[in-house]
N, C-alpha and C positions, 0 to 999 in steps of 0.2 A: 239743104246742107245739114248733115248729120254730125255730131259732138261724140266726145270718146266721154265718160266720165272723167278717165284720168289725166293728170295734169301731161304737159308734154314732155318726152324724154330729156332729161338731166334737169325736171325742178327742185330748186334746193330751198329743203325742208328744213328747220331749225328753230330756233329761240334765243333770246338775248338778256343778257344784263349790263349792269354799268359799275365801274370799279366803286364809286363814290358810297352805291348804295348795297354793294354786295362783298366788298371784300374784306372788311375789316382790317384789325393788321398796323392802324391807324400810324404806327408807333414803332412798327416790327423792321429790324434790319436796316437799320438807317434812312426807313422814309420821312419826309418832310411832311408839315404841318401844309394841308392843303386849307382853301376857304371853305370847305364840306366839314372840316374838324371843328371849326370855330363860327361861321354865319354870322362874324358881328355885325349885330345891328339890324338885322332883317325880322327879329320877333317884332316890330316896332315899323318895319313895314308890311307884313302880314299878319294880323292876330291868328290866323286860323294856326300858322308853322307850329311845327314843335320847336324841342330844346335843340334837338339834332345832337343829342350825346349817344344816339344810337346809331348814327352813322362810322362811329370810329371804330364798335364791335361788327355791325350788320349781322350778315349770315356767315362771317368767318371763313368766306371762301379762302382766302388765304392762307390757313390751314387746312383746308379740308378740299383742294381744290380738283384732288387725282380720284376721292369720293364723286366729287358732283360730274366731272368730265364720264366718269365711268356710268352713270346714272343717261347721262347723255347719250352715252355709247348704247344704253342698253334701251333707249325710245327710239335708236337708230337714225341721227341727227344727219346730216348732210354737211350742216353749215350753224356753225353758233358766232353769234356777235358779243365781244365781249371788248371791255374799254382798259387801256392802261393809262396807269397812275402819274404823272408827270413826275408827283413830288418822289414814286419809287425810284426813279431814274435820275430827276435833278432836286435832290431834298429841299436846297433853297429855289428852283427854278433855273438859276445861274449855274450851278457850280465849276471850280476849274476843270474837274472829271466826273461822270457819268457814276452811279452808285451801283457797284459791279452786284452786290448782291439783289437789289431791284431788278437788274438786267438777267440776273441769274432765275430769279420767280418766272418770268413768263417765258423765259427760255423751258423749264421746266413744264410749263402751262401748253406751251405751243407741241412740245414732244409726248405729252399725252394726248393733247387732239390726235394728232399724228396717229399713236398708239390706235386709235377707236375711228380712224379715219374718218375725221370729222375736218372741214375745214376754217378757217377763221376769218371773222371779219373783225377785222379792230378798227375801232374808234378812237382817236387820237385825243380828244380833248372832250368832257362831260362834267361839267361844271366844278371842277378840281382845280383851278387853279393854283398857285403855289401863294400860300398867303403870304413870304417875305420878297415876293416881290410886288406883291399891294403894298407893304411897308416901305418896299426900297424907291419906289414911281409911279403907285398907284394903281399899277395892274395896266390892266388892258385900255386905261387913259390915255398910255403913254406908246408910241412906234417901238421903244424896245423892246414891249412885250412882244411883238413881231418874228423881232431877230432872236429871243431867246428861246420863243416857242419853235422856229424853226431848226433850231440848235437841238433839241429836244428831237423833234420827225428824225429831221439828219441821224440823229443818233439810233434812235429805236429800228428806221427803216430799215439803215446798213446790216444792222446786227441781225434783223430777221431777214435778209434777205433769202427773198425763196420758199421760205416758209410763209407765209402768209403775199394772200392772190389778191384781196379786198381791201381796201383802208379808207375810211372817212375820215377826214379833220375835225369835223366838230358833228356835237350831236346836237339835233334841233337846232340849228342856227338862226333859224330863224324867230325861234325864241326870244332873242334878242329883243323885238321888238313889243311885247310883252312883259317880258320878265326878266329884268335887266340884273338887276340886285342878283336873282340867284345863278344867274349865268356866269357874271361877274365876280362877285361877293363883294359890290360896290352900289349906291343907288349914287344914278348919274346926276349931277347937280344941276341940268339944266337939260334942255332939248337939244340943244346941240353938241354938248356931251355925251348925249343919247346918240347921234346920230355920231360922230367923230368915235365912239368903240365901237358902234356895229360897220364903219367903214373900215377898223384895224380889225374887226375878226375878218369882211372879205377879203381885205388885203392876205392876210394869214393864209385863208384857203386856198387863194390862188398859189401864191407863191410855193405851199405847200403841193398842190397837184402837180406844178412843175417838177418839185423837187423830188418826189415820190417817184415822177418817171423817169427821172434823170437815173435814179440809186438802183432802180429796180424795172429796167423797160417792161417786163413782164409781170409787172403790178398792176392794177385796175385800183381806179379813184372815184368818188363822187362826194356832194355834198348832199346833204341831210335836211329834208324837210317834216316838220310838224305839222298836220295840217286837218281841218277841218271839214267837212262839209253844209257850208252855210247857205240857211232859209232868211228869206224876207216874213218879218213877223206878219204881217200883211199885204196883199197887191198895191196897198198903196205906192205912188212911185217913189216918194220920199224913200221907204224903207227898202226898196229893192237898190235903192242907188247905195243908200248906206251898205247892205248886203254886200253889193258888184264892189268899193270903194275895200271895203275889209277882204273879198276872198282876194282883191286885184293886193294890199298891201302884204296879205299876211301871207298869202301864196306866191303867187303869180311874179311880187319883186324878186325874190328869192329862187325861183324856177328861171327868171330871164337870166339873173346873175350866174347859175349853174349849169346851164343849157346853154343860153346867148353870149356868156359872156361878157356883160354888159349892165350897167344900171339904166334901163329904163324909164318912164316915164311914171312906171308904178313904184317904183322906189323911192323917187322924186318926191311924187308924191306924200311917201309916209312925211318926208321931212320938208314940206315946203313951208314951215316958219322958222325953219334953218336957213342960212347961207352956205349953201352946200360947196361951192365955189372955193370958200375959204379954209374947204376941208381936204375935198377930192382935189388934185392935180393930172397935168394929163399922164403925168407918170405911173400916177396910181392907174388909171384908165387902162393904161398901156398893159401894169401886171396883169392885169385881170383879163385882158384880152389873150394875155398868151396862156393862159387857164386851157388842158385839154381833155374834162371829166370824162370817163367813159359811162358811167351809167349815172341813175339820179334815184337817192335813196329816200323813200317816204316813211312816216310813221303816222297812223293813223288807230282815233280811239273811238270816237263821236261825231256826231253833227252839232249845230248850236243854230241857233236864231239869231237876227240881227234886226234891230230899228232902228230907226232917225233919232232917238230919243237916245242914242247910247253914244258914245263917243271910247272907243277904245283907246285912243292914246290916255286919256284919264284914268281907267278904270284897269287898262293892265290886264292879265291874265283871267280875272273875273267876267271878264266879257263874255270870256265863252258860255258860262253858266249862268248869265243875268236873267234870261230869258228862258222862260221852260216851251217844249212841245208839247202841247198837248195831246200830240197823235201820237207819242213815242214813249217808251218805257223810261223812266231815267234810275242810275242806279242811287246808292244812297248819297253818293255826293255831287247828285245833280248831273253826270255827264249823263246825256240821252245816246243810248242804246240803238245803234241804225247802223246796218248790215247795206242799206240800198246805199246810203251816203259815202261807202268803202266802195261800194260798185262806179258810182259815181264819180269819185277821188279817183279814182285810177283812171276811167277814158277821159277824164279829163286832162290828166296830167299826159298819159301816154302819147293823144294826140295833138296834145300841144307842143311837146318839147320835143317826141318821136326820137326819142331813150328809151334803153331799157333802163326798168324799174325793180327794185330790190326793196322789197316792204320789212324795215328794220324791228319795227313794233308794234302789235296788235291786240289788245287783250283787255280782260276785265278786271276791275278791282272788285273785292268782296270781302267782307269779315268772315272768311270760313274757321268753322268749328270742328277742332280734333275731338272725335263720339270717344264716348267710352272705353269700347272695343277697340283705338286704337287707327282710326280710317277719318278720311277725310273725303266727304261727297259732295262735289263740286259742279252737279249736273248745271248748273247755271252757269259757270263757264264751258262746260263743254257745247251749249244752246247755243251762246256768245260767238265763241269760234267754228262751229259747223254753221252758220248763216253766215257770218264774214267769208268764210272759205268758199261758200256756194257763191256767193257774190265776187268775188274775184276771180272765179272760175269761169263765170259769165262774162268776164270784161276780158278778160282771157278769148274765149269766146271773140268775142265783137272783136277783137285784133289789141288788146293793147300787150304789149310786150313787157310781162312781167317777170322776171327769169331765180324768184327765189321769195319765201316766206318766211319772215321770223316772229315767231308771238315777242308779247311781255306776259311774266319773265319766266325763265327755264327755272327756276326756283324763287323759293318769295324770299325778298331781299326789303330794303327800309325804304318805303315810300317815300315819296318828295318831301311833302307834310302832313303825312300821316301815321309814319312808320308802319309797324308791324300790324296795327289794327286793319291795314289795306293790303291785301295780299292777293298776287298776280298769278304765283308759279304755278305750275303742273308737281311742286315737290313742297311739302309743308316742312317749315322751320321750329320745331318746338322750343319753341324760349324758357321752358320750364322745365328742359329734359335735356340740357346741355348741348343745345341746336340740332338736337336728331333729327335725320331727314326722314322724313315722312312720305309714301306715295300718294297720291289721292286716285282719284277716280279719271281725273282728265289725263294725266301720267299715261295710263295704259289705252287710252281712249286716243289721243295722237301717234302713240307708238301703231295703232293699228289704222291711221290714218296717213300717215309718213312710210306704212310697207307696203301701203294699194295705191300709191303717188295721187292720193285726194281720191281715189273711187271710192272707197269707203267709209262715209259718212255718221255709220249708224252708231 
């Protein structure tokens, strides 16, 4: 059997960002104070976080957003993911009416795509929650957040209808089960708190996939995983089960829920010194069965190790970095660098759940330096991304159906917790030059990657 280099006819090339970390604006036109404006209390569950007073400027896409879309247009995008704001739409979360001028940005946002024919994937919810509804019932503790967030889709859906083909409810969902606090902007008071909001966010998606096809039959839905590729630190078997035990919770729940329909035995799992019983009802069961995702969206950055000697539900998001390979490159902030491990992620997921797949995020973090002269040379991401792409090409290859690619990020935007010093995009932000966009090296290096549909690499 003989391979083409190039990807197959109609794959969609692109890049992403996330409103939280990219749009600034914080304040502009009657938006709401989300939990990304404020983090109370999370320096005190992370020491590594910043302050996150650079989340409210970021990269100012919000002003500049017909600059960046055109930058888009001109690496010749396919397909860009990008996240709207709840609180642009409903400032408190609640409101009696929709914030026409919020609705009015991405209407603007959505008609330049247009413009550059590019099309859009949005993401409905990216750790933005509206912090006066933390105030008002605690956020996503509570079923109303449910009905309010769906009040929210309902609104955003209707209005774009037609204009956008893609939409995902939540990003990294499965995040959840790691990194509660920043998902939230709550740290859950107990385990079964833990486990009673990550039951209201799949209640939310489901109900949402319905609702998305009710508004718009001709929408396409899926849910969003984060996900890994995990080694046993040893053959030992202790640490192979620990392994099977975290890719079965942090993956594999999350994939049954999206695919099957259903909470599994591996979800169970994450929660079995919970009373799950006293949570889920069969009614919930019921929404979630009539869930009908058309494709299943992944994001992938790394591989991590896993032992006996670790326990993720303690340790939380560090897990993934507790443990180094030492057959693998790591970058400076420990995520290990493995291009097989994206090859991996993919047939595994492809032929288990046998969806197509839409890779939302992939990319490198790095401190790049604006030279002298003006340029930004990023050949270590370009390394990064043409070994992940050969590696999906290959699983491509083996039969997994993957029908679109988006790096992290289409420009560099405010890292989770590290702001500006970790930067993702193919376009440099000058924070010292009133956020001029910069090209770099990789900019022009996917533009010529995204015109030969992946034939050319070099």
């Amino acid at each position: 059997m003989t391979t083409s280099p190039r990807f197959p006819e109609g794959f969609l090339w692109g890049s992403s960002t996330n409103a939280q970390q990219f749009e600034g604006g914080w304040d502009a036109d009657g938006k709401g104070v989300s939990i990304s404006d404020v983090r109370q209390g999370l320096q005190d569950i992370d020491p590594l976080a910043s302050d996150f007073s650079g989340f409210k400027v970021a990269s100012d896409h919000y002003h500049r957003y017909a600059e960046d879309i055109s930058l888009y247009g001109q690496m010749g995008f396919g397909i860009y993911r990008f996240t709207m704001a709840w609180t642009r739409i409903f400032p408190n979360g609640n409101d009696a009416e929709p914030n026409e001028a919020g609705l009015a940005f991405y209407d603007d946002m959505l008609a330049e795509l247009e413009r550059h024919g590019i099309a859009p994937v949005v993401t409905l919810y990216a750790y933005d929650l509206p912090q006066s509804l933390v105030d008002q019932y605690g956020g996503w503790r509570s079923r109303q957040c449910i009905d309010d967030y769906l009040r929210y889709v309902q609104t955003v859906v209707q209005r774009y209808k037609g204009r956008v083909k893609y939409w995902v409810p939540f990003n990294e969902q499965n995040a959840i089960i790691l990194d509660p606090d920043y998902m939230v902007g709550i740290h859950p008071v107990d385990r079964t708190e833990h486990a009673m909001i990550t039951h209201h966010f799949s209640l939310a998606w489901a109900k949402a996939t319905v609702l998305i096809h009710e508004v718009d039959p001709e929408a396409k839905t899926g849910g969003n995983i984060c996900n890994t590729c995990v080694y046993p630190e040893t053959p030992d078997p202790r640490d192979v089960e620990a392994t099977d035990e975290f890719a079965q919770s942090w993956g594999y729940a999350f994939g049954d829920l999206f695919a099957r329909k259903q909470y599994s035995g591996f979800f169970r799992k994450i929660f079995d010194d919970v009373d799950l019983d006293a949570i889920v009802t069969d009614d919930d069961l019921a929404v979630i069965a009539a869930a009908e995702p058309d494709f299943l969206s992944l994001t992938y950055y790394m591989s991590n190790v896993m032992s006996a000697k670790l326990n993720f539900r303690d340790q939380g998001i560090k897990v993934l970095t507790s443990v180094p390979n030492p057959y693998l490159e790591q970058t400076e902030w420990g995520w290990n660098i493995d291009p097989y491990g994206f090859k991996h992620f993919l047939l595994d997921f492809s032929h288990r759940y046998q969806m197509p797949l839409l890779i939302l995020e992939n990319g490198l973090g790095h401190r790049d330096e604006l030279e002298p002269e003006g340029v930004v040379h990023d050949d270590y991401r370009i390394n990064y991304l043409r070994a992940h792409i050969q590696r999906m090409k290959e699983a491509i290859d083996l039969g997994a159906d993957v029908i679109g690619y988006l790096t992290w990020s289409a420009t560099d935007l405010y890292s989770t917790r590290e702001g500006f010093e970790k930067r993702y995009g193919f376009v440099y932000v000058d924070q010292d030059n009133n956020l001029r966009r910069i090209l770099k090296s990789s900019f022009h290096w996917y533009k010529k990657v995204i015109a030969s549909n992946g034939a050319d690499l070099s």
